[in-house]
C-alpha positions in Angstrom: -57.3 -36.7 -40.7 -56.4 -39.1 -37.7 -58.8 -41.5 -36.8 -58.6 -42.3 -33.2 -60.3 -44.7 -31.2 -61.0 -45.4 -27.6 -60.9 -48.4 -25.7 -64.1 -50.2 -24.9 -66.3 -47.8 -27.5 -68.9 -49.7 -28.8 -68.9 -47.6 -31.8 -64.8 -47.4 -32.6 -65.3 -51.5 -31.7 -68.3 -51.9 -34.5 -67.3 -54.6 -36.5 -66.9 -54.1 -40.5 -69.9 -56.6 -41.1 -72.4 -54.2 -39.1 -71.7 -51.3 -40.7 -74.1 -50.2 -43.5 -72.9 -47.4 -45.1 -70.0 -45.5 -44.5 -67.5 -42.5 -45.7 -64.1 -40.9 -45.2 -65.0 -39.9 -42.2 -68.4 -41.3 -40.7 -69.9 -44.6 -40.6 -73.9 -45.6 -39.9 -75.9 -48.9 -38.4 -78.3 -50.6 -36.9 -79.0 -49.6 -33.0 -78.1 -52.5 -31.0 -81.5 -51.1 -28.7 -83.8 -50.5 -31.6 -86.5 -48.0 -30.6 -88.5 -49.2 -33.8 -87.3 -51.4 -37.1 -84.7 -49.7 -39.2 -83.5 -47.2 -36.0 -80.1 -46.3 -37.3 -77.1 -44.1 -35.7 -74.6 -42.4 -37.7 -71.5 -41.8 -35.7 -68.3 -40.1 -37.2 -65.1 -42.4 -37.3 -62.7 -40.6 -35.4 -63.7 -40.9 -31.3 -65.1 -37.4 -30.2 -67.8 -37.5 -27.4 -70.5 -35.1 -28.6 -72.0 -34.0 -32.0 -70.4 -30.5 -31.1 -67.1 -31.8 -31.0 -66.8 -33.4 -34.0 -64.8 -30.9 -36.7 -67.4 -29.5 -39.5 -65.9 -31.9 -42.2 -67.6 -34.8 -39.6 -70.9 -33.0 -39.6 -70.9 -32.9 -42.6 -69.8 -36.5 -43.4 -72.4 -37.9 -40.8 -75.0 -35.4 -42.5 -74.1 -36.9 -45.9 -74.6 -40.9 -44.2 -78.0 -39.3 -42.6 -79.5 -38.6 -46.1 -78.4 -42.3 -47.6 -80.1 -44.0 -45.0 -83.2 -42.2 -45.2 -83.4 -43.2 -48.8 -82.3 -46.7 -48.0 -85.2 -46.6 -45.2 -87.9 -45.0 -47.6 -87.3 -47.7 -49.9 -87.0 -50.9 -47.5 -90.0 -49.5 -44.6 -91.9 -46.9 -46.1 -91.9 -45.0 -43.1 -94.6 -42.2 -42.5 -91.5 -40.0 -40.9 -88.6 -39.8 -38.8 -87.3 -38.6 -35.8 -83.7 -37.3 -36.0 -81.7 -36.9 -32.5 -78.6 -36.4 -31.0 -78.0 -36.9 -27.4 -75.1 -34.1 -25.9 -74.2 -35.3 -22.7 -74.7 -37.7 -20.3 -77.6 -35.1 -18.0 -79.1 -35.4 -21.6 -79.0 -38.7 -21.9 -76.2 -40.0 -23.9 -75.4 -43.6 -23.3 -72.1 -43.7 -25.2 -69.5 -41.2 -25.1 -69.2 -41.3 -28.8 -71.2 -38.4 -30.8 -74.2 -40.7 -32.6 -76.8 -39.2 -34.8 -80.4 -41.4 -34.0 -82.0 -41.8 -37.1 -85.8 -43.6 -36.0 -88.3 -44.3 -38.5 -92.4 -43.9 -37.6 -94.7 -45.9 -38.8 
């Protein structure tokens, strides 16, 4: 599988050291913009601009990195839930043109 990159994408730019878990073919951290403490995104490795593009095997993948870091933030926050998100679109408000899975513990 090829994994492209775009110029100036935050998320093909993230820096090894920020990333906190990670697959073949997706990779998750910290929102820069937390909307709470612990508020992930999982984003797949190869550049794709929406959750919809990215092939099944990605879904999967980011899926997969979604599950860890629940477990990772059940056992660091002890959250009382989560809410799980993906922006589609810039009229849906999508920052980045990079498909990103939120993942935002509740207190």
């Amino acid at each position: 599988m090829t994994t492209s990159k775009q110029t100036n994408c935050p998320f093909c730019d993230k820096p090894a050291n920020e990333i906190l878990l990670s697959n073949d073919l997706a990779v998750a951290f910290n929102d820069i913009h937390p909307m709470a403490p612990g508020h992930m995104l999982i984003v797949p490795r190869r550049h794709c601009q929406t959750l919809f593009d990215a092939t099944p095997e990605e879904q999967h993948a980011m899926m997969d990195l979604l599950s860890q870091a629940k477990q990772s933030l059940d056992a660091q926050l002890h959250p009382r839930g989560y809410q799980v998100f993906s922006h589609a679109g810039q009229i849906a408000g999508q920052r980045v043109d990079h498909a990103h899975i939120h993942l935002l513990p509740v207190a």
